[in-house]
MITINU-836416 format. One record per residue (C-alpha): residue in three letters; z, y, x; residue number from 1. Coordinates in steps of 0.05 Angstrom, whole numbers. Layout:
N
+-----+--------+--------+--------+-----+
!  aa !      Z !      Y !      X !   i !
+-----+--------+--------+--------+-----+
! Ala !      Z !      Y !      X ! NUM !
...
+-----+--------+--------+--------+-----+
***
This chain:
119
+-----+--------+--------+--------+-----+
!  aa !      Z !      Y !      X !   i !
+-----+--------+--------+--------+-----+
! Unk !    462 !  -2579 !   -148 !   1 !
! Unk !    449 !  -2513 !   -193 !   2 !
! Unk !    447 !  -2445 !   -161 !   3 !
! Unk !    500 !  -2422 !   -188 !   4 !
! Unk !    556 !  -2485 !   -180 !   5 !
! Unk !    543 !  -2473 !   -102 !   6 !
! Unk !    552 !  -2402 !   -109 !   7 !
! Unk !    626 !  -2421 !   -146 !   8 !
! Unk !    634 !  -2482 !    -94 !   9 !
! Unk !    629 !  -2435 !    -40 !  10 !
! Unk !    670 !  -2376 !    -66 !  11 !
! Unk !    730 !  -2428 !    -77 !  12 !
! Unk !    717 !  -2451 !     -3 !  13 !
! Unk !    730 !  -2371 !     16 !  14 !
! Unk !    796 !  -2372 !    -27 !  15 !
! Unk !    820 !  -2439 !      4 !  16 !
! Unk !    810 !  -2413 !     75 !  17 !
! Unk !    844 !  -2357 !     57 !  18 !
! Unk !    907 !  -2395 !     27 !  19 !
! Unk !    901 !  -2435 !     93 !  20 !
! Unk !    908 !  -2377 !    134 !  21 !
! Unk !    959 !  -2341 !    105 !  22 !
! Unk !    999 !  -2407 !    115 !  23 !
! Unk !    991 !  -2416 !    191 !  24 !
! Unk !   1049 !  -2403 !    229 !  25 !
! Unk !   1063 !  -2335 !    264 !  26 !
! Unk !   1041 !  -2336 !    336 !  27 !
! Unk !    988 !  -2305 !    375 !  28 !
! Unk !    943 !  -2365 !    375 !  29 !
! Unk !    956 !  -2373 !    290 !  30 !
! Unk !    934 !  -2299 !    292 !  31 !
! Unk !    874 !  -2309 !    335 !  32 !
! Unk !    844 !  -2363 !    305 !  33 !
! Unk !    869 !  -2343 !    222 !  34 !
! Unk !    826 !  -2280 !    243 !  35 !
! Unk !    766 !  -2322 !    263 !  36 !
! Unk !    772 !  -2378 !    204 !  37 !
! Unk !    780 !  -2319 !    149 !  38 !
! Unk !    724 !  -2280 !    183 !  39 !
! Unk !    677 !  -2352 !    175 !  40 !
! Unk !    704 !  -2374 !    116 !  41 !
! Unk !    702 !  -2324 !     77 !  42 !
! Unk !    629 !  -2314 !    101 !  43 !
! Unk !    594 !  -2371 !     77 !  44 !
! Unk !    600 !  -2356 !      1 !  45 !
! Unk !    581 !  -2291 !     17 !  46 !
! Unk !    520 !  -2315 !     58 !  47 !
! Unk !    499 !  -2366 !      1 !  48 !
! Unk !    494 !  -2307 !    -42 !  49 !
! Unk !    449 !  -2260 !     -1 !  50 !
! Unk !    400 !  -2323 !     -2 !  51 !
! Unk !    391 !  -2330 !    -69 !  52 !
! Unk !    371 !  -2266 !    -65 !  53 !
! Unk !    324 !  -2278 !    -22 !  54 !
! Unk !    258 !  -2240 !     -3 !  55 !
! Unk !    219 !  -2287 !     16 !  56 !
! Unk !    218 !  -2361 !     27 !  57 !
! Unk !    228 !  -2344 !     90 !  58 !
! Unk !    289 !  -2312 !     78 !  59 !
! Unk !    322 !  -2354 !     44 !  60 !
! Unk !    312 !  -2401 !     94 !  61 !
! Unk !    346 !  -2359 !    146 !  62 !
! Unk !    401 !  -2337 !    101 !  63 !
! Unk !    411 !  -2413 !     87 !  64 !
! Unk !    416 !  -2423 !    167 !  65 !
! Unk !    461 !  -2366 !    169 !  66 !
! Unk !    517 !  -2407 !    110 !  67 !
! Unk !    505 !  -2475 !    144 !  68 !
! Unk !    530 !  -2436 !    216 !  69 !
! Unk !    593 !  -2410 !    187 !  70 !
! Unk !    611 !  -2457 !    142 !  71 !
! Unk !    602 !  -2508 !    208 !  72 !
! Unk !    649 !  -2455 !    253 !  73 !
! Unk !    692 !  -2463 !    195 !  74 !
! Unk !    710 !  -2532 !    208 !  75 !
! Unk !    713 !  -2518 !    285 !  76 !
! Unk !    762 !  -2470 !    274 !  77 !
! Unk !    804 !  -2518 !    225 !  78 !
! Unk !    795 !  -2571 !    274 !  79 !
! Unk !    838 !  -2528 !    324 !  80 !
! Unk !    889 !  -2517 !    278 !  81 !
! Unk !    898 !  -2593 !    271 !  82 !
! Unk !    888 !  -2615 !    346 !  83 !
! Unk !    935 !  -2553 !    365 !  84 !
! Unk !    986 !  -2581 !    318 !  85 !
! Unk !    988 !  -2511 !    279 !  86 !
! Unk !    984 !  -2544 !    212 !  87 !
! Unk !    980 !  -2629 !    198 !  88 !
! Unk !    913 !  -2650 !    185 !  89 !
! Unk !    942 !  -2678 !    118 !  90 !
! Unk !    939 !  -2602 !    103 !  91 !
! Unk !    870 !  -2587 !    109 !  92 !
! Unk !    834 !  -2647 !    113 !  93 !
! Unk !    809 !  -2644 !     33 !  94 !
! Unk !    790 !  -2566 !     63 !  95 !
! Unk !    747 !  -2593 !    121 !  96 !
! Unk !    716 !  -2644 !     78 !  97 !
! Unk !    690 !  -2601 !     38 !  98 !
! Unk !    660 !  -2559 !     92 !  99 !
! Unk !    631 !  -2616 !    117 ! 100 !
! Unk !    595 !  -2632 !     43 ! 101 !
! Unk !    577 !  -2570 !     31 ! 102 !
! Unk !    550 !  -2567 !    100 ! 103 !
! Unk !    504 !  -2630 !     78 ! 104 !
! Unk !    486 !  -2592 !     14 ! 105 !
! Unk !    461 !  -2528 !     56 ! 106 !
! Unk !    422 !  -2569 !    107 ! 107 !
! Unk !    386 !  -2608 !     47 ! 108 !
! Unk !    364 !  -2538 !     16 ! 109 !
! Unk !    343 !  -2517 !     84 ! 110 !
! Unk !    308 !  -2565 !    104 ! 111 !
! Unk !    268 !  -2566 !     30 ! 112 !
! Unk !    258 !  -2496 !     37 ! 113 !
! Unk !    217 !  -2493 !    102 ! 114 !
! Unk !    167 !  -2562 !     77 ! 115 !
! Unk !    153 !  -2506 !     18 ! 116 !
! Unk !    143 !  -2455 !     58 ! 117 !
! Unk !    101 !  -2505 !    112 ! 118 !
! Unk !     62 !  -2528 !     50 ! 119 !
+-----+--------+--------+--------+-----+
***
């Protein structure tokens, strides 16, 4: 995948999340956990970017590790919303899969980025 299609793919994942969470019911727990899914969210776009920024291999390895860990307490989070019953999984579930491939897409990179830096 090009640079900068991720760098779009994960931007519209920070704009989804944030649709989601502004539809979540009002409650303490909707307000607890929209806080924690906008924060992570929102994050991994943002995280993606700083990599390709990188200084070093190294780096961009890190920053990599940094996208795949939000992205993946993305999902957690949406998976409470769903078991909780705070929104139907029909509601999301397009949302988590697409954590879940981008999650794929970010361990792929990573995992190419440290045999360069090995080699």
């Amino acid at each position: 995948m090009i640079e900068e299609e991720l760098k779009d793919r994960t931007k519209k994942l920070g704009l989804r999340v944030i649709n989601l969470v502004n539809a979540l019911p009002k409650s303490p727990s909707s307000d607890v956990i929209g806080r924690q899914l906008l924060r992570s969210g929102t994050s991994v776009g943002a995280n993606y970017r700083a990599a390709c920024r990188e200084k070093s291999k190294r780096d961009f390895a890190h920053k990599l590790d940094i996208a795949i860990e939000e992205t993946d307490e993305s999902l957690y989070w949406m998976e409470l919303i769903v078991e909780a019953e705070l929104l139907p999984e029909e509601r999301i579930s397009a949302l988590m899969q697409e954590c879940d491939e981008i999650i794929s897409i970010l361990t792929a990179s990573a995992i190419t980025s440290r045999k360069n830096i090995a080699n």
